[in-house]
C-alpha positions as CSV (number, residue, x, y, z in Angstrom):
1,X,29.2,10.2,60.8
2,X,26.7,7.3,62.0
3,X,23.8,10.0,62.2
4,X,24.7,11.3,58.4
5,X,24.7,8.0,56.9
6,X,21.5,6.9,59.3
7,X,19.8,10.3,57.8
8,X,21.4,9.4,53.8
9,X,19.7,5.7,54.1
10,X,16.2,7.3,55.5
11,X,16.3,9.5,52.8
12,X,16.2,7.4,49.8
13,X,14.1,4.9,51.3
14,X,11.2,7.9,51.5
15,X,12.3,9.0,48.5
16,X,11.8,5.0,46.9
17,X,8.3,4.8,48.9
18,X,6.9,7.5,47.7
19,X,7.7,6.9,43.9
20,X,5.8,3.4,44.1
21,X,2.9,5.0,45.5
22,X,2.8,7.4,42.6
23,X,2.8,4.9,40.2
24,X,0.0,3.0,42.2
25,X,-2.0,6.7,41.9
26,X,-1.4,6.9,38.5
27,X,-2.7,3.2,37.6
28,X,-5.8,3.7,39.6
29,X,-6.8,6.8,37.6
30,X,-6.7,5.1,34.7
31,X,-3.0,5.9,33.4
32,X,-0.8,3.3,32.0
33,X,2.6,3.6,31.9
34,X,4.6,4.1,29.1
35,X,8.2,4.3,27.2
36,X,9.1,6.6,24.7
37,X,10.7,5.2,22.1
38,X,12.3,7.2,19.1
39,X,11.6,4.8,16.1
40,X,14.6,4.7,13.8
41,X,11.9,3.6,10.6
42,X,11.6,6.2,7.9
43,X,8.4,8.5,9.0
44,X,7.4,6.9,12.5
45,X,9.3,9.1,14.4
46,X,8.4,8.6,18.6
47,X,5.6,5.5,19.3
48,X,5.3,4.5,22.5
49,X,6.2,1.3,23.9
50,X,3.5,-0.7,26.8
51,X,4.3,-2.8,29.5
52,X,4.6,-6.0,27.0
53,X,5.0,-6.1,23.5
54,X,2.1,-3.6,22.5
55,X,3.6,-0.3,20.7
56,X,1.3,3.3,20.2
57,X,1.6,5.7,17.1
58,X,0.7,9.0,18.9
59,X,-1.0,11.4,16.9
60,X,-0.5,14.2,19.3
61,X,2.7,13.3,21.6
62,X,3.8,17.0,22.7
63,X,7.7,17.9,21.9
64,X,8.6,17.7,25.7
65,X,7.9,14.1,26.1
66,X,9.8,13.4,22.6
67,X,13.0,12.0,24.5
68,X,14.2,8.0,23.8
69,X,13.7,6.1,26.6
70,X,11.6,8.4,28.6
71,X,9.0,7.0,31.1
72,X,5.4,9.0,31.2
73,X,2.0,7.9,32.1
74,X,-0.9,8.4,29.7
75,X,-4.5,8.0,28.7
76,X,-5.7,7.5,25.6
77,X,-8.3,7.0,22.9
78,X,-7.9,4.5,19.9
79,X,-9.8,6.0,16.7
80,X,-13.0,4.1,15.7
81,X,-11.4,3.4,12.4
82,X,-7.5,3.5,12.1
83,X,-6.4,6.2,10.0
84,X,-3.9,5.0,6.8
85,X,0.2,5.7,7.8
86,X,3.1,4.8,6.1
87,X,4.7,3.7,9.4
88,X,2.9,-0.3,10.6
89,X,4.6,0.1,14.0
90,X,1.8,0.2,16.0
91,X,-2.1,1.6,16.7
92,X,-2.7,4.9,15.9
93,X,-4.0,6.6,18.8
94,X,-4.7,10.1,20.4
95,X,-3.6,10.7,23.7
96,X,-6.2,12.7,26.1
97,X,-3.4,12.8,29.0
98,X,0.6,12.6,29.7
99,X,2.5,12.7,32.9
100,X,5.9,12.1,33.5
101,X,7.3,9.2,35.8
């Protein structure tokens, strides 16, 4: 029983290790991380929430990744000049990359 519960506790601690060093790979390529967020104002539909208080308007988030609450990494590029949207939750942008957490 000691060696099961010795094995159980080794187990999620490699499991905890190596989902910190992912994140630490992501940020170094140049990913920030991200939450979905499904945006309950008349035509936003899913922005994307930073680490802080800035918000995203994807132009191109991809249906799989349009789940409230869910935690991706992406890259992405803000348009030169903002394009006009009924919805002021955030900056428009296009996103070039998305990972899940």
């Amino acid at each position: 029983m000691k060696i099961f519960r010795l094995l159980i506790l080794l187990s999620v601690i490699f499991v905890s290790c190596k989902t910190k060093k992912a994140a630490a790979d992501y940020t170094k390529e140049g990913y920030v991380k991200a939450t979905v967020i499904k945006y309950e104002v008349e035509s936003c539909g899913y922005i994307l929430q930073l680490e802080g208080e800035k918000k995203l308007m994807p132009q191109n988030l991809a249906d799989e990744f349009k789940k409230d609450k869910l935690v991706i990494w992406i890259k992405y590029e803000t348009p030169k000049k903002q394009p006009m949207t009924t919805c002021m939750a955030g900056t428009v942008v296009k996103l070039t990359d998305v990972k899940k957490d």
